[in-house]
C-alpha positions as CSV (number, residue, x, y, z in Angstrom):
1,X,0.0,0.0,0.0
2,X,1.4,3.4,-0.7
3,X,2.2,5.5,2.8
4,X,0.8,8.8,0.7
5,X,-2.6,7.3,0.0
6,X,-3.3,5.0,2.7
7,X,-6.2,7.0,4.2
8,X,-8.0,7.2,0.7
9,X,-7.7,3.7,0.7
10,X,-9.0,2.9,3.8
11,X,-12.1,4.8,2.7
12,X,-12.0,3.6,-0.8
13,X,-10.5,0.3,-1.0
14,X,-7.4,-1.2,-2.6
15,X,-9.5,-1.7,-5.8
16,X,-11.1,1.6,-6.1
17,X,-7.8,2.7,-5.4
18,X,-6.1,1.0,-8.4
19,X,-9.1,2.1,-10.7
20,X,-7.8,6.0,-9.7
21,X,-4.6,4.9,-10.6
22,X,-4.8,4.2,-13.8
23,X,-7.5,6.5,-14.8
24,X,-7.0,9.7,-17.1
25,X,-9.3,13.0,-15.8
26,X,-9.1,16.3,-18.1
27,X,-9.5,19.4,-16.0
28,X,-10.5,22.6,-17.7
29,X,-10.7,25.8,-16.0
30,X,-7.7,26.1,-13.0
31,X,-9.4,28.7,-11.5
32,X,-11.4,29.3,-8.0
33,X,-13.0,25.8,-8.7
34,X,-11.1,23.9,-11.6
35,X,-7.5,24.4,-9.8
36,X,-8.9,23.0,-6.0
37,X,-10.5,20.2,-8.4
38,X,-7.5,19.6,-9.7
39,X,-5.7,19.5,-6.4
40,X,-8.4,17.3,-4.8
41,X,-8.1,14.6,-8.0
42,X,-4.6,14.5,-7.3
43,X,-4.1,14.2,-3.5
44,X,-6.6,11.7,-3.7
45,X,-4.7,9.4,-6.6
46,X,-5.5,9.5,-9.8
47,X,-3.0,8.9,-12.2
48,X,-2.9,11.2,-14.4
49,X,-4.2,14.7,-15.0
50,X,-4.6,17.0,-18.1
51,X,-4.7,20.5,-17.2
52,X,-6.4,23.3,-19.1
53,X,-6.8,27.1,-19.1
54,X,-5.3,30.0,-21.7
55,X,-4.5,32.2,-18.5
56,X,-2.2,33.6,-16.1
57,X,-1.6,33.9,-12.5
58,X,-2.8,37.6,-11.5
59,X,-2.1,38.9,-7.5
60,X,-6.5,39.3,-7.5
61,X,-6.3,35.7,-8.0
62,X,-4.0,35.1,-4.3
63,X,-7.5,35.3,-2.8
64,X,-8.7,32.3,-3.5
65,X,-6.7,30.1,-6.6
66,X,-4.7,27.2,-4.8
67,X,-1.9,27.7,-7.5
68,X,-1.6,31.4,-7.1
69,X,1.0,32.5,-4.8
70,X,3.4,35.9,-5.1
71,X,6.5,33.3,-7.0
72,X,3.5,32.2,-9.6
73,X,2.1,35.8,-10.5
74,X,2.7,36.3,-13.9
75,X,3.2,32.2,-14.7
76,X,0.8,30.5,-16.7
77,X,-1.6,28.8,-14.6
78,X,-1.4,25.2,-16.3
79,X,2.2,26.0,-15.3
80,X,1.9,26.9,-12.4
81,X,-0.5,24.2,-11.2
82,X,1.5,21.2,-12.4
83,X,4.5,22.5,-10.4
84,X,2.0,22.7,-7.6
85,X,0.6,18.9,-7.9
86,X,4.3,18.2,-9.1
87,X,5.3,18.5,-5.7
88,X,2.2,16.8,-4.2
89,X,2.2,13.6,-6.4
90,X,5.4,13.1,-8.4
91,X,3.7,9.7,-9.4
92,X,0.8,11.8,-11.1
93,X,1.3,12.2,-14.9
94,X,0.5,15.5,-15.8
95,X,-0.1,17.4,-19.1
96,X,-0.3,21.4,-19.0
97,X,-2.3,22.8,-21.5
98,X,-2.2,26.7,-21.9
99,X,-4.8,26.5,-24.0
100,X,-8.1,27.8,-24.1
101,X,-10.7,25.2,-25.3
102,X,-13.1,26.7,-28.2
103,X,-13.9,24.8,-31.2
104,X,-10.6,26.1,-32.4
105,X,-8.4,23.6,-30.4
106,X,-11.8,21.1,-29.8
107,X,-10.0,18.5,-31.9
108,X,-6.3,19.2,-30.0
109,X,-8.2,18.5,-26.8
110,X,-9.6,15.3,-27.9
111,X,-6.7,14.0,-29.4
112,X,-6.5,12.3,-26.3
113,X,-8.6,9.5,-24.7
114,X,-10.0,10.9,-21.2
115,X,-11.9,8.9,-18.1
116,X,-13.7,11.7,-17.1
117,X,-13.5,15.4,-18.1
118,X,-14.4,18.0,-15.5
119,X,-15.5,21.6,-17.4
120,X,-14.6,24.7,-15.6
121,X,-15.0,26.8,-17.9
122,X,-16.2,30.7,-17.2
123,X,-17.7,31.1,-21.3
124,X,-20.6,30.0,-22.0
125,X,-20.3,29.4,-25.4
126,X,-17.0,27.6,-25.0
127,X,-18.7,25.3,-21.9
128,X,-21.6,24.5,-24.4
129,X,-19.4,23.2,-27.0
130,X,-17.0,21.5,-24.9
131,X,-20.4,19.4,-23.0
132,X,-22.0,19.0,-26.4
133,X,-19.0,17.4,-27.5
134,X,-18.1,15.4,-24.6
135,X,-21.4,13.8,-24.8
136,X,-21.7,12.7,-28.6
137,X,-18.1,10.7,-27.8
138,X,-19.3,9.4,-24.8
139,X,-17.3,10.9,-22.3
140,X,-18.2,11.9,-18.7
141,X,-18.3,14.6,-17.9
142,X,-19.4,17.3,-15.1
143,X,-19.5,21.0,-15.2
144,X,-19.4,23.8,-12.4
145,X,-22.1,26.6,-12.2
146,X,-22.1,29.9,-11.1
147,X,-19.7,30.6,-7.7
148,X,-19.2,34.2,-8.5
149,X,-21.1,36.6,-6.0
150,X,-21.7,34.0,-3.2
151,X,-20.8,33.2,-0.4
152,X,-23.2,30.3,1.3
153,X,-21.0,27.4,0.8
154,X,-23.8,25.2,2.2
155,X,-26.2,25.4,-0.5
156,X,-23.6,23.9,-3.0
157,X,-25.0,20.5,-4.3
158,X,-24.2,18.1,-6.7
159,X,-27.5,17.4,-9.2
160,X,-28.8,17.2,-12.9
161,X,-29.3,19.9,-14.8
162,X,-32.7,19.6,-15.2
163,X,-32.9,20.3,-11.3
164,X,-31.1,23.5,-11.3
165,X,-32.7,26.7,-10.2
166,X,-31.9,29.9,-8.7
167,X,-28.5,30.3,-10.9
168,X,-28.6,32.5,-14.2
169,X,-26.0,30.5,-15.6
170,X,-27.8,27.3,-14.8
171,X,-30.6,28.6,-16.6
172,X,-28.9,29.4,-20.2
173,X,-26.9,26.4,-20.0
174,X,-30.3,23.9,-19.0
175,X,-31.9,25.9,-22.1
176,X,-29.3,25.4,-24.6
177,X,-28.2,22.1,-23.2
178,X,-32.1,21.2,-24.4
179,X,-32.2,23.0,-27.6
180,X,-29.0,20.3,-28.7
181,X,-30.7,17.5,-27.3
182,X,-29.4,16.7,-24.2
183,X,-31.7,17.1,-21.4
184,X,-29.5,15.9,-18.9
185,X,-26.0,16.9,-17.7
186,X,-24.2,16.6,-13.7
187,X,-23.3,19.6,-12.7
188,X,-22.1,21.5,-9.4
189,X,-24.6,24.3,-8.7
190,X,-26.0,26.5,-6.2
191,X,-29.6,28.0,-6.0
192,X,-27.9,30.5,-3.6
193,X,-28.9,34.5,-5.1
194,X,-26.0,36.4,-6.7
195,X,-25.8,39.3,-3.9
196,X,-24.7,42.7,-5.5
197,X,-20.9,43.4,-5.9
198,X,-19.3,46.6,-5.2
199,X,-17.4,48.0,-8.2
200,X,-13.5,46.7,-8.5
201,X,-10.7,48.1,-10.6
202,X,-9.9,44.9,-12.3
203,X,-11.1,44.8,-16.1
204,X,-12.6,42.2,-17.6
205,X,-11.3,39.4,-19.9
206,X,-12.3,39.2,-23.8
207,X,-16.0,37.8,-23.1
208,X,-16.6,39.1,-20.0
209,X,-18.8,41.8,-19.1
210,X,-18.1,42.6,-15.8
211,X,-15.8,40.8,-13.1
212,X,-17.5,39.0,-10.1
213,X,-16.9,39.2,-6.5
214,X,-15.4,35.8,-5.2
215,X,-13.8,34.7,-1.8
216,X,-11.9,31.5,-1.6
217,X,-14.7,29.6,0.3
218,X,-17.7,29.0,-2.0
219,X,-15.7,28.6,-5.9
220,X,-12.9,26.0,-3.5
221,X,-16.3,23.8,-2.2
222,X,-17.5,23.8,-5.7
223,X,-14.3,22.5,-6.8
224,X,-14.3,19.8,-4.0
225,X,-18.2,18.6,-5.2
226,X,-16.8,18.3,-8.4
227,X,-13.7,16.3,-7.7
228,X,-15.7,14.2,-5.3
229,X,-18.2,13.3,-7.7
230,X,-15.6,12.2,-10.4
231,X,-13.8,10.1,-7.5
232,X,-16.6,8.3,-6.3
233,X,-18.0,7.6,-10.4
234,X,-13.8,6.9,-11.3
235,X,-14.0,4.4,-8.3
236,X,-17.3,2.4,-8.3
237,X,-17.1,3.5,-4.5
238,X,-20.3,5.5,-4.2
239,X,-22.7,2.4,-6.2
């Protein structure tokens, strides 16, 4: 029995254990809640990671992004989370991708064979595609909500799409999700209401109207759902 494990696996099992092990989860999104994800997937043994997101380590992300620290400002975070998990799991394969995932680079992305892909992804458009696509190759996936402009940590849940309410971004993904045929979809969401954020200084990216307010608690819990749900699915441990 690996030492670093051993309390997953006394949870798990030895066989769940070796399923994580040799299984292959795509991460997209190493923000708020794709980098703790990330983190979570790894501490917890899965094999090997690929790691996806076009941007870089800014200090308004030290608030709450696990691979943000004042040495990564400025570093790619793909980067700057596989020297992170690097350090925590130098038995993990990992593959940095400093890529943002559009239909542009779809067919780069899926080059690869995946387990389970885990979408957090900010645009809309980009998440539609990349859930759309996921599903007509038969790939798992699960996708994270709306974090931004929370902070009630307890009303984060795991469900179908079709059971989402209370989040504007649940609502434009459940309609277009429907509109291409697929009625259902996991998903990490919360029904909490967006509270109204005071005005920053921080512009937004390309896409982005406005910037949200976000502490570390509510986007890192969302990111723990998600990894959680993937690790119990990966493992046969929650049937």
């Amino acid at each position: 029995m690996d030492e670093q494990f051993i309390r997953t696996q006394m949870l798990l099992g030895g066989r769940a254990m070796e399923r994580l092990r040799h299984s292959h989860v795509a991460v997209l999104g190493l923000g708020g809640v794709g980098g703790w994800c990330a983190e979570a997937l790894c501490r917890s043994g899965v094999g090997e990671l690929t790691l996806a997101d076009q941007d870089t380590v800014s200090v308004s992300n030290l608030n709450r992004q696990c691979a943000a620290l004042h040495s990564t400002v400025g570093m790619e975070k793909a980067r700057a989370t596989v020297l992170r998990l690097g350090d925590i799991a130098p038995s993990c394969t990992l593959h940095p991708l400093a890529i943002r995932y559009e239909t542009d680079t779809r067919e780069e992305f899926f080059r690869t064979n995946y387990d389970y892909i885990v979408d957090a992804i900010d645009l809309v458009s980009c998440k539609l595609d990349l859930i759309e696509t996921a599903h007509a190759r038969g790939v798992p996936i699960i996708s994270a909500l709306g974090t931004g402009n929370k902070r009630d940590a307890q009303q984060l849940r795991i469900a179908d799409i079709s059971q989402t309410e209370g989040c504007p971004l649940a609502r434009v993904v459940r309609k277009e999700l429907r509109r291409r045929g697929i009625p259902h979809h996991k998903v990490v969401f919360s029904p909490e209401l967006a509270r109204s954020a005071e005005d920053g200084d921080e512009a937004p990216p390309p896409g982005r109207r406005s910037i949200p307010a976000s502490a570390m608690w509510v986007p890192a819990a969302a990111g723990l759902l998600l990894a959680q749900a993937v690790i119990l699915e990966l493992s046969e441990a929650g049937r």
